[in-house]
CHARMM internal coordinates of N, CA and C (Angstrom, degrees):
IC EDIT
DIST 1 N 1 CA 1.4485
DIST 1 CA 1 C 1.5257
ANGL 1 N 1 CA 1 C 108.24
DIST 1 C 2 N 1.2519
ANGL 1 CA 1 C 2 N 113.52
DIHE 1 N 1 CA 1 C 2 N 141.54
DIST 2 N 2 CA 1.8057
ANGL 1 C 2 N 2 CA 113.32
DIHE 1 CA 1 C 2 N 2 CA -174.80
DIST 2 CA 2 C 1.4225
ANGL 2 N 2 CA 2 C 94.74
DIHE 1 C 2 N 2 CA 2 C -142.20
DIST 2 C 3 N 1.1274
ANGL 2 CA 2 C 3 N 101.99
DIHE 2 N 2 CA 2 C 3 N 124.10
DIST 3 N 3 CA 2.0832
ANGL 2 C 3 N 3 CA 119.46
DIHE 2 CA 2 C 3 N 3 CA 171.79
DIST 3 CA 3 C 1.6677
ANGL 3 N 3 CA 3 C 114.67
DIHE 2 C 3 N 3 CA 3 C -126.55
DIST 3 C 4 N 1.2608
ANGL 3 CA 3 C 4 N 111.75
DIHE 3 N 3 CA 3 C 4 N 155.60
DIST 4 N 4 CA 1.1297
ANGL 3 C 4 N 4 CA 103.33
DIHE 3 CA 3 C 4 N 4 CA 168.42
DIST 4 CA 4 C 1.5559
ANGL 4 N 4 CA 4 C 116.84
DIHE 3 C 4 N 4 CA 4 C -121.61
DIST 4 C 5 N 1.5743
ANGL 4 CA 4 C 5 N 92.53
DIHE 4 N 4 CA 4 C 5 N 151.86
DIST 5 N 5 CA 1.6395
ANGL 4 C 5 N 5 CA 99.99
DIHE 4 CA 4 C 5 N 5 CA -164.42
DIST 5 CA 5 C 1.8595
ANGL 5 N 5 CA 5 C 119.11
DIHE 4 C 5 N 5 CA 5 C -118.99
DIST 5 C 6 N 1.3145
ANGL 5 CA 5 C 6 N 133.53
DIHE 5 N 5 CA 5 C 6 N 102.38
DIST 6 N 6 CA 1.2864
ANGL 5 C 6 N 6 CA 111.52
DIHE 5 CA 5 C 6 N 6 CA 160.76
DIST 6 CA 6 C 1.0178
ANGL 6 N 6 CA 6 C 143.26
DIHE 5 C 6 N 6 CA 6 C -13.16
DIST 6 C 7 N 1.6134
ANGL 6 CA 6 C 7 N 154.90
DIHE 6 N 6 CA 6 C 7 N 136.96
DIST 7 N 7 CA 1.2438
ANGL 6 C 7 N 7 CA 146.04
DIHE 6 CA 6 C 7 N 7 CA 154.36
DIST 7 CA 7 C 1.7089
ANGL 7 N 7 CA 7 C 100.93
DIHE 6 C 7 N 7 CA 7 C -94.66
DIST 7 C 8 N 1.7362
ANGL 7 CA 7 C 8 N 91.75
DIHE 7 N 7 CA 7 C 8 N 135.06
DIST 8 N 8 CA 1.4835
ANGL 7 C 8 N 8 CA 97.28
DIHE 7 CA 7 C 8 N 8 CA 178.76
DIST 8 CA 8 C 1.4049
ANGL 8 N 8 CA 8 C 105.04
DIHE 7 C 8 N 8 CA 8 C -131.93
DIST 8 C 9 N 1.2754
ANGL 8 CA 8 C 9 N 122.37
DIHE 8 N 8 CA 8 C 9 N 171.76
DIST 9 N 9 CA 1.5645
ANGL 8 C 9 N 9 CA 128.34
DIHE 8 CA 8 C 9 N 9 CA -168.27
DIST 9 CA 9 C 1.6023
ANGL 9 N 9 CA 9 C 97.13
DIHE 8 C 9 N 9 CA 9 C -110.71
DIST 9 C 10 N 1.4048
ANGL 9 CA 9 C 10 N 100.45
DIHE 9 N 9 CA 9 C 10 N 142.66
DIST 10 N 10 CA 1.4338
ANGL 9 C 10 N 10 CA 121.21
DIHE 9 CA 9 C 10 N 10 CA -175.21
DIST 10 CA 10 C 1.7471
ANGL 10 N 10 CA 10 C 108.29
DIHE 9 C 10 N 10 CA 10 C -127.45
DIST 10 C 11 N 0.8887
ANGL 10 CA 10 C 11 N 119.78
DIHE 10 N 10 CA 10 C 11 N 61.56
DIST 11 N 11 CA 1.9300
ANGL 10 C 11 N 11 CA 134.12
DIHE 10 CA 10 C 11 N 11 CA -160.66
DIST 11 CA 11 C 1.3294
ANGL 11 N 11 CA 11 C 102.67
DIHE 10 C 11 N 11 CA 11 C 117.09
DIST 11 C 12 N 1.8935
ANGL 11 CA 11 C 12 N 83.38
DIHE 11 N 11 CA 11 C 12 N -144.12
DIST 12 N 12 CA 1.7640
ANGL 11 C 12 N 12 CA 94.96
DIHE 11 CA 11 C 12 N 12 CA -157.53
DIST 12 CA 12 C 2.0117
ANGL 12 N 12 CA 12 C 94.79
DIHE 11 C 12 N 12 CA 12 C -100.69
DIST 12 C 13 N 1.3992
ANGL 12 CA 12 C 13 N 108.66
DIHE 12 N 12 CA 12 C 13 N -17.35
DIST 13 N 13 CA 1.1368
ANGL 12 C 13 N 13 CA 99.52
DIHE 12 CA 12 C 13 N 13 CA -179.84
DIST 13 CA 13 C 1.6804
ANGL 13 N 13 CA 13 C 109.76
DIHE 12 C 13 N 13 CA 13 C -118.49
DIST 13 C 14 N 1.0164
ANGL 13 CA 13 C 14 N 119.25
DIHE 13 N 13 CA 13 C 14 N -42.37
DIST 14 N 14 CA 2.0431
ANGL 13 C 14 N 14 CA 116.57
DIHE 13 CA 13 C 14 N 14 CA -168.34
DIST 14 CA 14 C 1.1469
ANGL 14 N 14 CA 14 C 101.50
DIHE 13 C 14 N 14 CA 14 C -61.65
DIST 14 C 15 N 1.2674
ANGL 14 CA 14 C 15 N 106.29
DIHE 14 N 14 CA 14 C 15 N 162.40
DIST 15 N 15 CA 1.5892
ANGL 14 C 15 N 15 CA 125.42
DIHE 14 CA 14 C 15 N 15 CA 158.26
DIST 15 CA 15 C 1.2724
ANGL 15 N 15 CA 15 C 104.15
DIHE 14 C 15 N 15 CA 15 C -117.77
DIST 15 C 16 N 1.1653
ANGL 15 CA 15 C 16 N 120.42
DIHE 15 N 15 CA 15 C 16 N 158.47
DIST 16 N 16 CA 1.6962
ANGL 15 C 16 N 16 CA 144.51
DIHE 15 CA 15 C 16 N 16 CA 161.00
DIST 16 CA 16 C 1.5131
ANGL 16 N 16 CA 16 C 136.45
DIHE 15 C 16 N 16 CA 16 C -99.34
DIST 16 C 17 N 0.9475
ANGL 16 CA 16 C 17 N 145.84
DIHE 16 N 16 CA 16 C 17 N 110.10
DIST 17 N 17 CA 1.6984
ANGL 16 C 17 N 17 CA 156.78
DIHE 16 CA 16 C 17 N 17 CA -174.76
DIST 17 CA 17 C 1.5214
ANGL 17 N 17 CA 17 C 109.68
DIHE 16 C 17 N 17 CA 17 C -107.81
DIST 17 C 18 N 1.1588
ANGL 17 CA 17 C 18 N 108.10
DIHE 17 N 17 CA 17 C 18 N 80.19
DIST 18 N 18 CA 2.0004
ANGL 17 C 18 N 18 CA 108.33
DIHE 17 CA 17 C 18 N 18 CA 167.54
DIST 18 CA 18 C 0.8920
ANGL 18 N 18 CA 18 C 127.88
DIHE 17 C 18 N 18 CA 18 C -38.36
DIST 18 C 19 N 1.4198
ANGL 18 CA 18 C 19 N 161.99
DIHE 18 N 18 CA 18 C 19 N 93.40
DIST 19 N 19 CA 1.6472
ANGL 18 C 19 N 19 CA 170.83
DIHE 18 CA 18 C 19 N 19 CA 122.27
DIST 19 CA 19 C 1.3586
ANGL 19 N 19 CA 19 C 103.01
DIHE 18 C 19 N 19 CA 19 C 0.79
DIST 19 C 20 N 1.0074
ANGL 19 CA 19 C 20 N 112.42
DIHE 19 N 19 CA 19 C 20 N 129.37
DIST 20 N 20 CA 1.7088
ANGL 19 C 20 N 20 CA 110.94
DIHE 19 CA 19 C 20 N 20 CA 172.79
DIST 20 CA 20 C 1.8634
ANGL 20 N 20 CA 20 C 108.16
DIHE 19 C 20 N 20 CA 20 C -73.76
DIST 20 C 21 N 0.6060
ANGL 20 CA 20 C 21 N 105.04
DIHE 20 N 20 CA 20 C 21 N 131.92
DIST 21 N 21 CA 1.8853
ANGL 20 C 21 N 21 CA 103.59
DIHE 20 CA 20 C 21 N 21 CA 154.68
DIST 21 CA 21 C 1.2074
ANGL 21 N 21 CA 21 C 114.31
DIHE 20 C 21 N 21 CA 21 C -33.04
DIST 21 C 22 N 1.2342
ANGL 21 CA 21 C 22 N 114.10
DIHE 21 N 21 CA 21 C 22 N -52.81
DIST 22 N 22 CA 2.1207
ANGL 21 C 22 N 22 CA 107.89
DIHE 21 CA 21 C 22 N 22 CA -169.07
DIST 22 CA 22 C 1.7975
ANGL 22 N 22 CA 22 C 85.79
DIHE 21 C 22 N 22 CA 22 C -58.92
DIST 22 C 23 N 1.5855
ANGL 22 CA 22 C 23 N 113.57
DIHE 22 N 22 CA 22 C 23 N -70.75
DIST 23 N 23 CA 1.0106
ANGL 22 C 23 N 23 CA 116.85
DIHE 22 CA 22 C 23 N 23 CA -150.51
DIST 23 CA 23 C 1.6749
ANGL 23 N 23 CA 23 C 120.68
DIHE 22 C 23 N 23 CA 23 C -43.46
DIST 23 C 24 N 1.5968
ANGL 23 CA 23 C 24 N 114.64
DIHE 23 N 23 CA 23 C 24 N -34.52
DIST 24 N 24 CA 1.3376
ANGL 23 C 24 N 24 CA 126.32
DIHE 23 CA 23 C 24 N 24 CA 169.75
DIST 24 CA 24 C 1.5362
ANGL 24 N 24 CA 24 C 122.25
DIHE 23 C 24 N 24 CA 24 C -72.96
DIST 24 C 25 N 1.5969
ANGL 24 CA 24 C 25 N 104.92
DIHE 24 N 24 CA 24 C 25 N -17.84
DIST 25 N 25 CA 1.8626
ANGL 24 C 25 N 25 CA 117.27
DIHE 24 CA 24 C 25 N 25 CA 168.96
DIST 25 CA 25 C 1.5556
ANGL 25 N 25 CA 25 C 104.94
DIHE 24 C 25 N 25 CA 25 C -68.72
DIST 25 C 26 N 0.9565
ANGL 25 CA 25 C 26 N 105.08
DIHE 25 N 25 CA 25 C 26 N -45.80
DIST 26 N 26 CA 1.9165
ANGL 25 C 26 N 26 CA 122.53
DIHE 25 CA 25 C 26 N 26 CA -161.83
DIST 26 CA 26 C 1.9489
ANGL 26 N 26 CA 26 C 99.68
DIHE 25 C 26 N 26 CA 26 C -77.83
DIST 26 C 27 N 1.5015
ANGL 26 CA 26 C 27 N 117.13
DIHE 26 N 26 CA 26 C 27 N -33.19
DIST 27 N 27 CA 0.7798
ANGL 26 C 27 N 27 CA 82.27
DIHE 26 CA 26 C 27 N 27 CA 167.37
DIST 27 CA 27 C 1.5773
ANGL 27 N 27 CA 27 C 108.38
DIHE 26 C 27 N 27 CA 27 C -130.29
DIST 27 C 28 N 1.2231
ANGL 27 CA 27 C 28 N 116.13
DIHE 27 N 27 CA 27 C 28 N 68.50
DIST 28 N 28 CA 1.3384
ANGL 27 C 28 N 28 CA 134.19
DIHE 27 CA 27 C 28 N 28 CA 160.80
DIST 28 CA 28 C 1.4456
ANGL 28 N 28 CA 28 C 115.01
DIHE 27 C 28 N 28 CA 28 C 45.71
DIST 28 C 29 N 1.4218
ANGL 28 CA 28 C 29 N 109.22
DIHE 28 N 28 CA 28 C 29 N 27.04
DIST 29 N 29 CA 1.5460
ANGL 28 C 29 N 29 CA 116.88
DIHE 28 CA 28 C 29 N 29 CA -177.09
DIST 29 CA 29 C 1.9765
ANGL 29 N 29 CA 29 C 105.26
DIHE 28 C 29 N 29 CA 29 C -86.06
DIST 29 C 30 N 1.5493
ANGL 29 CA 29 C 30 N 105.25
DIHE 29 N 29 CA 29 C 30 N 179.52
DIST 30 N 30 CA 1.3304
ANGL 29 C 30 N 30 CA 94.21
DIHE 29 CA 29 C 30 N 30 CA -150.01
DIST 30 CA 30 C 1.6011
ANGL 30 N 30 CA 30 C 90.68
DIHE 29 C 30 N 30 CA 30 C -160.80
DIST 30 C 31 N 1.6121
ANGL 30 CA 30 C 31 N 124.50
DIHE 30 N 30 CA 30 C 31 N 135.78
DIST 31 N 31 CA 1.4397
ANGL 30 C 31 N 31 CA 111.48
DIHE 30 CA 30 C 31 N 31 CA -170.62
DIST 31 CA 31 C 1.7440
ANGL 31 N 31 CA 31 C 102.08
DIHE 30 C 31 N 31 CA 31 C -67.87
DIST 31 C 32 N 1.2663
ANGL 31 CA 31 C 32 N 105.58
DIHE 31 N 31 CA 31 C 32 N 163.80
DIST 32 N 32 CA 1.5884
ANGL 31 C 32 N 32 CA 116.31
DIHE 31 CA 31 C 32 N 32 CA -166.37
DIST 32 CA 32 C 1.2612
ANGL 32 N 32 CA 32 C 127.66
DIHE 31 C 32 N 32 CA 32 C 31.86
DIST 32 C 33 N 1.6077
ANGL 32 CA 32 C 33 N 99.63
DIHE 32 N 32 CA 32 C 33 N 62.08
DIST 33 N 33 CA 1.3488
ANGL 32 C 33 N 33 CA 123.19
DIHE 32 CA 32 C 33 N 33 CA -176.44
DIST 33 CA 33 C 1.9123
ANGL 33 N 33 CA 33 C 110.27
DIHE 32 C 33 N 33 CA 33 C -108.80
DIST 33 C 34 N 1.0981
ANGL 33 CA 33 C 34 N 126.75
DIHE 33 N 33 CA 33 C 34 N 140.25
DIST 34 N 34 CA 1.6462
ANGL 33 C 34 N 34 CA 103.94
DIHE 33 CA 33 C 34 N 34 CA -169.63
DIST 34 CA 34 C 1.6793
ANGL 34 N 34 CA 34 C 88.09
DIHE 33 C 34 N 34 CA 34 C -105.20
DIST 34 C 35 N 1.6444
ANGL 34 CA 34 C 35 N 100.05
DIHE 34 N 34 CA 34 C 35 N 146.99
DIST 35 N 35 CA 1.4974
ANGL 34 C 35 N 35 CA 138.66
DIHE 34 CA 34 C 35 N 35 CA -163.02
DIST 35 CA 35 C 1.4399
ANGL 35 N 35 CA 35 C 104.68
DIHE 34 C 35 N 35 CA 35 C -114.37
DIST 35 C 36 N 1.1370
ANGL 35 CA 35 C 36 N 106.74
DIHE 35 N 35 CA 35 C 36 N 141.05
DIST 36 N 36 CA 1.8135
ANGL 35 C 36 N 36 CA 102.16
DIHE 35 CA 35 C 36 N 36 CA 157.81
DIST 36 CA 36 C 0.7803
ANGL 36 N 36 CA 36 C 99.20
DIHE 35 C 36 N 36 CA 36 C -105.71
DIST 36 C 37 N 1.5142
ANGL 36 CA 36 C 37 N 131.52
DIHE 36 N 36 CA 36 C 37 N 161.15
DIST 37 N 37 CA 1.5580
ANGL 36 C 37 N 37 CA 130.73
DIHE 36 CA 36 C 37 N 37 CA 144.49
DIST 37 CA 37 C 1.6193
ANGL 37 N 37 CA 37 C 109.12
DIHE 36 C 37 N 37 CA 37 C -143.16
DIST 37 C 38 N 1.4189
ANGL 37 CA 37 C 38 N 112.13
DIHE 37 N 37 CA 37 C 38 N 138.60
DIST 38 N 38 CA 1.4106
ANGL 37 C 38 N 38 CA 134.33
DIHE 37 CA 37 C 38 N 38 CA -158.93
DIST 38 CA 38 C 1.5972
ANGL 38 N 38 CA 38 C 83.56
DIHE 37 C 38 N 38 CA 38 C -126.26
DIST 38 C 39 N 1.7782
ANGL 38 CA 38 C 39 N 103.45
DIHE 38 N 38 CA 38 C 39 N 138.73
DIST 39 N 39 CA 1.3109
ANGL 38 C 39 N 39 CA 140.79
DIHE 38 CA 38 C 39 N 39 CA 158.02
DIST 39 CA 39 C 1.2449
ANGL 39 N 39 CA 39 C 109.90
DIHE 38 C 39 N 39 CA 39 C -80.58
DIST 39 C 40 N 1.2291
ANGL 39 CA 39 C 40 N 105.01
DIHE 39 N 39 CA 39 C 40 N 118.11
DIST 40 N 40 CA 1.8729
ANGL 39 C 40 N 40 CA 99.38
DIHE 39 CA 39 C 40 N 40 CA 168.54
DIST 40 CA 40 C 1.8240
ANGL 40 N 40 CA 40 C 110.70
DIHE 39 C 40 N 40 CA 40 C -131.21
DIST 40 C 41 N 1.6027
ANGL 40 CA 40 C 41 N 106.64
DIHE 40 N 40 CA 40 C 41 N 95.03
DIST 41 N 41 CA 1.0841
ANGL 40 C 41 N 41 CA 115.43
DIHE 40 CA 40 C 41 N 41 CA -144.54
DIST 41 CA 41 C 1.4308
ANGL 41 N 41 CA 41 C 96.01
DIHE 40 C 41 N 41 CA 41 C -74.38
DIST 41 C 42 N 1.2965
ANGL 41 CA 41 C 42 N 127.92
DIHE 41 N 41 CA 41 C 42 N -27.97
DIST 42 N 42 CA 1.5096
ANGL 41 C 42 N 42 CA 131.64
DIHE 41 CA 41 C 42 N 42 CA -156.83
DIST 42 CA 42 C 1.7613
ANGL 42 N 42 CA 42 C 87.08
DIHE 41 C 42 N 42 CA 42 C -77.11
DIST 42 C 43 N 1.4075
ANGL 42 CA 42 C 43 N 128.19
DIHE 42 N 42 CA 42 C 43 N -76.70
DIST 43 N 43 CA 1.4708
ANGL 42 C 43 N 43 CA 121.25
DIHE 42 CA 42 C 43 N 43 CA -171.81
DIST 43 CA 43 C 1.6216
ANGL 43 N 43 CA 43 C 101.47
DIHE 42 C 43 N 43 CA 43 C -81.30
DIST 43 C 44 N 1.6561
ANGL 43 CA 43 C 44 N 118.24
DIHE 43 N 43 CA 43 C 44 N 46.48
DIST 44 N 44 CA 1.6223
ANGL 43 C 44 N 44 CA 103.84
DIHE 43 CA 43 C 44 N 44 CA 147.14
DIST 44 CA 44 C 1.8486
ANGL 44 N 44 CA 44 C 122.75
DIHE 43 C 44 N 44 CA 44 C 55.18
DIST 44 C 45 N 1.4649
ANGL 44 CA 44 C 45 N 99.69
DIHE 44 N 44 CA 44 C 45 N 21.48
DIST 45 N 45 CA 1.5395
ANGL 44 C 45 N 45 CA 86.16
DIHE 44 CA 44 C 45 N 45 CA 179.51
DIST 45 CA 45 C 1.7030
ANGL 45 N 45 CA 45 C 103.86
DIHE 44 C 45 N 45 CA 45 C -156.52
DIST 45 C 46 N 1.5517
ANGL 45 CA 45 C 46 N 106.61
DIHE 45 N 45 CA 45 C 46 N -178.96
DIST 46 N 46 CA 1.7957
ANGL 45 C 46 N 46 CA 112.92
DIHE 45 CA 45 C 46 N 46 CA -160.20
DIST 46 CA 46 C 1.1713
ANGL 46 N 46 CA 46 C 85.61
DIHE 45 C 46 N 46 CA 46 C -117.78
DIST 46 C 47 N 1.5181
ANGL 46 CA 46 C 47 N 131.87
DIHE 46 N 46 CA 46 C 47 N 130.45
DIST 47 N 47 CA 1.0876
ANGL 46 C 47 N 47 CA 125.56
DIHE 46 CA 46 C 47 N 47 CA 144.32
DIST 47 CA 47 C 1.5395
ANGL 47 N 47 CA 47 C 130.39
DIHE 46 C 47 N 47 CA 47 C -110.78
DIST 47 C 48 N 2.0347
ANGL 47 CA 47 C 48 N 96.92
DIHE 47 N 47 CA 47 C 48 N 124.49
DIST 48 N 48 CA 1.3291
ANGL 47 C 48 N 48 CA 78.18
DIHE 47 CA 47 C 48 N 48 CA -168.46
DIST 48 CA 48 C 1.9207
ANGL 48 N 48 CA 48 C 108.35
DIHE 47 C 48 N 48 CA 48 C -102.41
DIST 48 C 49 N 1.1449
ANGL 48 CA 48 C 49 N 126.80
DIHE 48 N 48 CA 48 C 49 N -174.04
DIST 49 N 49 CA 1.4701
ANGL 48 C 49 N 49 CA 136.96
DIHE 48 CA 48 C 49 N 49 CA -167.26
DIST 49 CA 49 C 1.4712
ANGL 49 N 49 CA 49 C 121.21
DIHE 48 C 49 N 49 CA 49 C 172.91
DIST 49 C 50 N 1.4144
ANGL 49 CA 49 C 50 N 99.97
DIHE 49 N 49 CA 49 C 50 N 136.55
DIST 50 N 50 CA 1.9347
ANGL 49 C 50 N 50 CA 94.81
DIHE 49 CA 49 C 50 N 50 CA -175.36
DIST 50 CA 50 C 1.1260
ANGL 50 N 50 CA 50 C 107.19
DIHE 49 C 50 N 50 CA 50 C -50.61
DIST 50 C 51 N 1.7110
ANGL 50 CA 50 C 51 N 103.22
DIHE 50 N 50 CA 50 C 51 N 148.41
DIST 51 N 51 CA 1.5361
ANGL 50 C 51 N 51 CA 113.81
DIHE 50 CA 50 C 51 N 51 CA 162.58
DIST 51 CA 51 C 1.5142
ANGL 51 N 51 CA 51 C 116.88
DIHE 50 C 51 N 51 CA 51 C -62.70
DIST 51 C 52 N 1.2000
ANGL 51 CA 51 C 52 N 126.09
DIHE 51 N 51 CA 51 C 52 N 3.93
DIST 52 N 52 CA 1.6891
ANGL 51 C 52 N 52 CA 104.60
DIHE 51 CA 51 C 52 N 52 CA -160.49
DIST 52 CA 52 C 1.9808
ANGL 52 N 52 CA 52 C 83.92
DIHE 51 C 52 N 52 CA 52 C -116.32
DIST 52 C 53 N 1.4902
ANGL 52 CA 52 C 53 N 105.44
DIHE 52 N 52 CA 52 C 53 N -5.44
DIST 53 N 53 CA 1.6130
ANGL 52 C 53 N 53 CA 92.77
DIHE 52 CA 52 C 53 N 53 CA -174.99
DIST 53 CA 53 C 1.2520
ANGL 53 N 53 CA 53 C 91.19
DIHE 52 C 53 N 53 CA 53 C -102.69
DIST 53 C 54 N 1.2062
ANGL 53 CA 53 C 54 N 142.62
DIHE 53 N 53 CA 53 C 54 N 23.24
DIST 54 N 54 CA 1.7098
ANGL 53 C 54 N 54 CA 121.28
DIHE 53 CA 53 C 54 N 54 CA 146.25
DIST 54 CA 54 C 1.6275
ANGL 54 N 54 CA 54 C 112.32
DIHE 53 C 54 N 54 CA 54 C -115.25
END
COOR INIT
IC SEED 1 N 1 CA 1 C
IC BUILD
């Protein structure tokens, strides 16, 4: 499934990216759950993934 999402500002500095619901059901994520997320500047993208699977 592929959607597209706004980035919005949450203060004077963050931004925000909305998660769909399916997408957080499917992968069994959970609010105040800790995330990694890795920059991968060469292919242009964030990857995020639970902290406890790396």
């Amino acid at each position: 499934m592929k959607l597209i999402r706004k980035i919005t500002s949450s203060g004077t500095y963050s931004k925000v990216i909305v998660l769909p619901r399916e997408f957080l059901r499917a992968l069994s994520w959970r609010q105040n759950q800790n995330l990694e997320l890795e920059l991968d500047e060469k292919g242009k993208r964030i990857i995020i993934r639970d902290a406890k699977d790396s």
